[in-house]
C-alpha positions in Angstrom: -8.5 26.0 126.8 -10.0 24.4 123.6 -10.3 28.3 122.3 -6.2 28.7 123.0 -5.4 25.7 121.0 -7.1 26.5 118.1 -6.2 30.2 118.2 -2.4 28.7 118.5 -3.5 26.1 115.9 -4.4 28.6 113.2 -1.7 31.1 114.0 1.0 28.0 113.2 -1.0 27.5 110.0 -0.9 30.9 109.4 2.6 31.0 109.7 3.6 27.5 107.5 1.4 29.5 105.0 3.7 32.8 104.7 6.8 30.6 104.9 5.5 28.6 102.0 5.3 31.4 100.2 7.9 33.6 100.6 10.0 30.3 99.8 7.9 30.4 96.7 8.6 33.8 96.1 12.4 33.3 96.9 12.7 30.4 94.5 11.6 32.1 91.9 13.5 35.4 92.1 16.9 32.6 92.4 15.6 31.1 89.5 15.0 34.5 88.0 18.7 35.5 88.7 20.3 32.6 87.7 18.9 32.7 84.3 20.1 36.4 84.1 23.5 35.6 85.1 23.8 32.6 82.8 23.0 35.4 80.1 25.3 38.0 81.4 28.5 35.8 81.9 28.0 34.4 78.1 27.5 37.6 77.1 30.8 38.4 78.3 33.0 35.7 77.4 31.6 35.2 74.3 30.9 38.4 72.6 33.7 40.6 71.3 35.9 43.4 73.4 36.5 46.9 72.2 40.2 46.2 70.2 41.7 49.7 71.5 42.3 49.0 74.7 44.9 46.3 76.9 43.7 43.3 77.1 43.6 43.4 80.9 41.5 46.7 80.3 39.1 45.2 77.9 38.1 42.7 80.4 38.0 44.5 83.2 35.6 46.9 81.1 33.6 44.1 79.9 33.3 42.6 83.3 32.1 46.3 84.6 29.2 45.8 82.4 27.6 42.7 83.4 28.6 43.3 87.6 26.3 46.8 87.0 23.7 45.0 84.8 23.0 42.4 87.6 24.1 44.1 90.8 23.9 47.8 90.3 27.6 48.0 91.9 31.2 48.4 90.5 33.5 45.1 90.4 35.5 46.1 93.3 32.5 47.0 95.7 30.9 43.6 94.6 34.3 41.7 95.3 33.8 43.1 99.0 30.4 42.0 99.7 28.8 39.1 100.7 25.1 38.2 99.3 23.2 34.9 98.4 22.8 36.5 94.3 26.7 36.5 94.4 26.6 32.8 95.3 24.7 32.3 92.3 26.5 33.7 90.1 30.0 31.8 91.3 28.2 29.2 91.0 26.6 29.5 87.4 30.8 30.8 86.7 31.8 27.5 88.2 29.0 25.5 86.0 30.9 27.6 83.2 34.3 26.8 83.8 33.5 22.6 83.5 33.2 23.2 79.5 35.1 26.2 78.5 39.1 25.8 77.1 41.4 28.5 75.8 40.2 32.3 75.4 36.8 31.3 76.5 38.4 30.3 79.6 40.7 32.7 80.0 38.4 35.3 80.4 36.2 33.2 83.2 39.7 32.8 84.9 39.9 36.6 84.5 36.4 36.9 86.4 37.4 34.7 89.0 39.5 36.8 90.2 38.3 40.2 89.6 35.4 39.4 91.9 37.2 38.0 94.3 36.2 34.5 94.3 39.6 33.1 94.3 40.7 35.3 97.4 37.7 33.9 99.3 38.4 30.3 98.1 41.9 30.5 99.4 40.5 31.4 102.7 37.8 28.8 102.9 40.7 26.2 101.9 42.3 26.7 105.8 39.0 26.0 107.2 38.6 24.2 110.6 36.0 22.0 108.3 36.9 19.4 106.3 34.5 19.6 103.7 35.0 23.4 103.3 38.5 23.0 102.6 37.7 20.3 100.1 35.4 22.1 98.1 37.9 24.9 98.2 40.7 22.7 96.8 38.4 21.8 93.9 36.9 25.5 93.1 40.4 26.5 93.1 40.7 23.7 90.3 38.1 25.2 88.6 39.2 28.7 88.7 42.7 27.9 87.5 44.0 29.9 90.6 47.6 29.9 90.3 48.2 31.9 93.1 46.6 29.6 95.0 49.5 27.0 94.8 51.1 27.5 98.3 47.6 26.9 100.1 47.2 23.1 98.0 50.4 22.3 98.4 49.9 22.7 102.0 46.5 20.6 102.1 48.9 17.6 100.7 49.4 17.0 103.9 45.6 17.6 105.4 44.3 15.1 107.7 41.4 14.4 105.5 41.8 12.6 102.4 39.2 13.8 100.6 40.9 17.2 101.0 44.4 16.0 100.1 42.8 14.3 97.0 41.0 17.9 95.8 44.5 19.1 96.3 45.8 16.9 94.2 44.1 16.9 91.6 43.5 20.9 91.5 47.8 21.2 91.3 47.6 18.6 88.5 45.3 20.7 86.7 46.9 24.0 86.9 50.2 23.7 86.9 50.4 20.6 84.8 52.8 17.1 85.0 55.6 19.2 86.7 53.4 18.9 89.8 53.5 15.2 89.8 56.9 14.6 91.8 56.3 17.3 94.5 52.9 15.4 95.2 54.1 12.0 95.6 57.0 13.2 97.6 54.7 15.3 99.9 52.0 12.8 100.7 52.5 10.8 103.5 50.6 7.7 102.4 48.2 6.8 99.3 44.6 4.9 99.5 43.2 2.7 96.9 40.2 5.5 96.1 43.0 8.3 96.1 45.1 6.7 93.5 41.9 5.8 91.5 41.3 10.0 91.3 44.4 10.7 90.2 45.5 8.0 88.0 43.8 9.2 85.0 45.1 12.0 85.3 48.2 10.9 85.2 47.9 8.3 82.3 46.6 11.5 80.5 49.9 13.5 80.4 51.6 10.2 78.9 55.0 9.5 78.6 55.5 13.2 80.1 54.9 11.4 83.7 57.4 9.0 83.5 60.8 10.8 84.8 58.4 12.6 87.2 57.5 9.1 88.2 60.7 8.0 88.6 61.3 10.9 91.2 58.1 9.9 93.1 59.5 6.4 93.9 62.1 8.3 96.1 59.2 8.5 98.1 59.9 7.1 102.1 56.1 4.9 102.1 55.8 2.2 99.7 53.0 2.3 99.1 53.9 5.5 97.1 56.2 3.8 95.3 53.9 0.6 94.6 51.5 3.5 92.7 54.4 5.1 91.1 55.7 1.6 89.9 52.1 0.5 88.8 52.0 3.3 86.5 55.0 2.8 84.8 54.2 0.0 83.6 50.7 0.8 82.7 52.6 4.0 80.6 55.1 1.2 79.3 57.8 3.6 78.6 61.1 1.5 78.4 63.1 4.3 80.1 61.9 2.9 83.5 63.1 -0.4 83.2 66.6 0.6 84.5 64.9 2.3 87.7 62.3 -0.7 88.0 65.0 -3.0 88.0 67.0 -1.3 90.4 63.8 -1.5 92.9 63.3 -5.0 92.6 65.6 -5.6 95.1 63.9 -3.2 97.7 62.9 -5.4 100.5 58.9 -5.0 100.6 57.1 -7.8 98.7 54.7 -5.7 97.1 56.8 -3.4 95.6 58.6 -6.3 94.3 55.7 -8.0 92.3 54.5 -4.7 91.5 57.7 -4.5 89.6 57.6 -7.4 88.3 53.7 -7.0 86.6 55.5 -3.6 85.7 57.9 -5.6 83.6 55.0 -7.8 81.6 53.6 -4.8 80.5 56.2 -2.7 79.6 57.5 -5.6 77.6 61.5 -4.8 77.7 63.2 -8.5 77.1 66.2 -6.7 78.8 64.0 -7.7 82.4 63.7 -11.3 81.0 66.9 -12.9 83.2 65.5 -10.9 86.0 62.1 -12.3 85.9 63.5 -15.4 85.3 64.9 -15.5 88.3 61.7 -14.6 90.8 60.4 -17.7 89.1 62.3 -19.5 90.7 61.9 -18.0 93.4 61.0 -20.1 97.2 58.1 -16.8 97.3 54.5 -18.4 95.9 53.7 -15.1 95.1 56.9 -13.8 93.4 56.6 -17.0 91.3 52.8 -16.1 90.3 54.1 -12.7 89.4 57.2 -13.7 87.4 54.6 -15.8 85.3 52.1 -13.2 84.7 55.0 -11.0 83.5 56.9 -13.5 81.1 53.4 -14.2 79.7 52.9 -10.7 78.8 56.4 -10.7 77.6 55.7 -13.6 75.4 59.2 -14.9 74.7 59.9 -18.6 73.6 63.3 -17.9 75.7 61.0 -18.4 78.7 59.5 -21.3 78.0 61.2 -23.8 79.2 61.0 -21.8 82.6 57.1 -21.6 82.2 56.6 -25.0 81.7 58.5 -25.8 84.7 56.1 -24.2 86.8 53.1 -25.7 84.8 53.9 -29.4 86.0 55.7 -28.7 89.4 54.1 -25.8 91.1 50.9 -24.9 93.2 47.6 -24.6 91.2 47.5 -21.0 90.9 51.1 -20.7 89.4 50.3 -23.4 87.2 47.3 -21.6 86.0 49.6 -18.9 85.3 52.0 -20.2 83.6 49.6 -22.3 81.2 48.3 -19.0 80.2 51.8 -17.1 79.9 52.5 -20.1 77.6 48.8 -19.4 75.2 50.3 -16.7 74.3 53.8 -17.0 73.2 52.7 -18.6 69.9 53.4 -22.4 68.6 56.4 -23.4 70.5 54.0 -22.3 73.5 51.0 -24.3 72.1 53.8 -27.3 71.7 54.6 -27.0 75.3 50.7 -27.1 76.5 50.3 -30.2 74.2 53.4 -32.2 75.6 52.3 -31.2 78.9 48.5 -32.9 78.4 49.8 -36.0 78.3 52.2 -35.6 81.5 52.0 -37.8 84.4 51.2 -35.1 86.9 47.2 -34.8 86.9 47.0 -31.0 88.1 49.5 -30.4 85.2 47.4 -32.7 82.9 44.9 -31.1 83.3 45.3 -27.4 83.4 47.4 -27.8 80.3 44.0 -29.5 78.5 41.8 -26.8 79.8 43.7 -24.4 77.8 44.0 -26.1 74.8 40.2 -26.9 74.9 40.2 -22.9 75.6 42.4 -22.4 73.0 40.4 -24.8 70.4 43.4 -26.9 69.9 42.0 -29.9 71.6 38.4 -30.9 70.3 36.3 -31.1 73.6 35.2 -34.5 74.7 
């Protein structure tokens, strides 16, 4: 018995020992290839192609090269296999395609689909698996795939947010703003980690995704329309404050001090009588909002108003308004100074607090 266990005891060892270096060996050759294909794709979109032929041709011709320089195969027979040095090499492409713009690109767009990455990206984006549909969406992104369009749109509406994000964001990369409204008006709902992913996006095309904004607050969940709304007014283009107006009156809360925060920051005074009159509102929180906005409005027409809500209104509206009143200038500073010697304590003293904030009191 003792002679069994260490014959089986020394055959296991033996075998750890060739698996540890075959992985060795395996490691190596990957690393081996990867450098070689990091060569040969550079080589190719960065050197120049022969000027006498279409440009479709020159690629494809240039493309030939490198394919039988690392695989010994033709581009279409390579397009048709599937082999663990191909996966390096869409991988080192995909690496690539994070830093390259215009020609540079065009030509590793080219690639993409030559090989045949893009056909088998489209596949793997209908995956039963979540997380293979999701790292579709975003290699699709990558590749610039516009043929792909039909197969994102359709993961809008995936069951996995994760996947519905990648889809997002790969249609807002290739085809642009004009993507914008068909997404908002295709998701069903939007998360707080989904609209963090795509809002930069968004506040990177400019004023360009404001009428396509507009169009998204058609959307049936509001919480699509609170996003859509909250970018407006982080855009501040004063063509929304007609449609922003007009969805003050819709009847969820949120949307409605989403709005009105919309309004502060935009900075139309043509919202001004509006806002005016959610301050006076029976609604704590439209009040809070209405003084937030007029603050960041900064008109001495709303002061009166603002002061108001400094000597008769909860703590947090008072707080507020104190500071919506910092920052419409003297007749504001006026207001604060008359209010720190009112008979109402709370208002007393938030209104010093400010001034001492302000270094228009000297602090006891």
């Amino acid at each position: 018995m003792t002679i069994a266990a260490v014959f089986i005891i020394v055959v296991i060892s033996l075998g750890l020992i060739i698996q540890k270096i075959r992985s060795g060996i395996n490691v190596r050759r990957n690393r081996t290839f990867f450098n070689r294909a990091q060569q040969a794709l550079a080589q190719f979109i960065l050197s120049d192609i022969q000027a006498n032929l279409p440009q479709s041709a020159k690629q494809q011709q240039a493309l030939e090269t490198i394919v039988r320089q690392l695989f010994r195969v033709s581009v279409e027979k390579f397009a048709k296999e599937r082999s663990h040095r191909r996966d390096i090499l869409r991988e080192v492409m995909l690496d690539f395609s994070l830093n390259l713009t215009g020609e540079t690109q065009a030509r590793l767009d080219f690639a993409f689909h030559a090989l045949g990455f893009v056909a088998e990206e489209m596949s793997a984006a209908r995956s039963k698996k979540w997380w293979i549909r999701a790292r579709a969406c975003h290699r699709l992104r990558l590749m610039h795939a516009l043929e792909a369009l039909e197969v994102l749109s359709k993961n809008l509406e995936d069951d996995n947010e994760d996947v519905r994000i990648e889809a997002a964001l790969s249609l807002l990369e290739i085809v642009g703003v004009g993507a914008l409204s068909s997404i908002l008006l295709t998701i069903k709902d939007i998360s707080g980690w989904m609209r963090v992913r795509i809002s930069n996006t968004i506040l990177g095309f400019g004023g360009e995704a404001v009428p396509h904004l507009i169009e998204g607050m058609k959307s049936d969940n509001y919480r699509v329309k609170k996003f859509c709304i909250e970018m407006l007014g982080r855009l501040g283009d004063v063509t929304a404050v007609p449609t922003l107006i007009e969805y003050l009156s819709y009847g969820v809360p949120e949307v409605q001090i989403t709005s009105l925060e919309a309004f502060g920051r935009i900075g139309d005074h043509r919202a001004i009588p509006i806002i005016i009159k959610y301050a006076k509102s029976e609604n704590e929180q439209y009040r809070l909002a209405a003084a937030r906005a007029l603050g960041n409005l900064g008109s001495p027409a709303t002061v009166s108003v603002l002061n108001e809500l400094l000597l008769h209104d909860t703590i947090e509206v008072r707080l507020a308004a104190a500071e919506a009143l910092t920052k419409i200038g003297q007749l504001g500073i006026k207001t604060l100074e008359y209010s720190a010697h009112s008979e109402n304590e709370d208002a007393k003293k938030v209104a010093i607090q400010f001034l001492h904030e302000r270094e228009v009191l000297e602090t006891s």
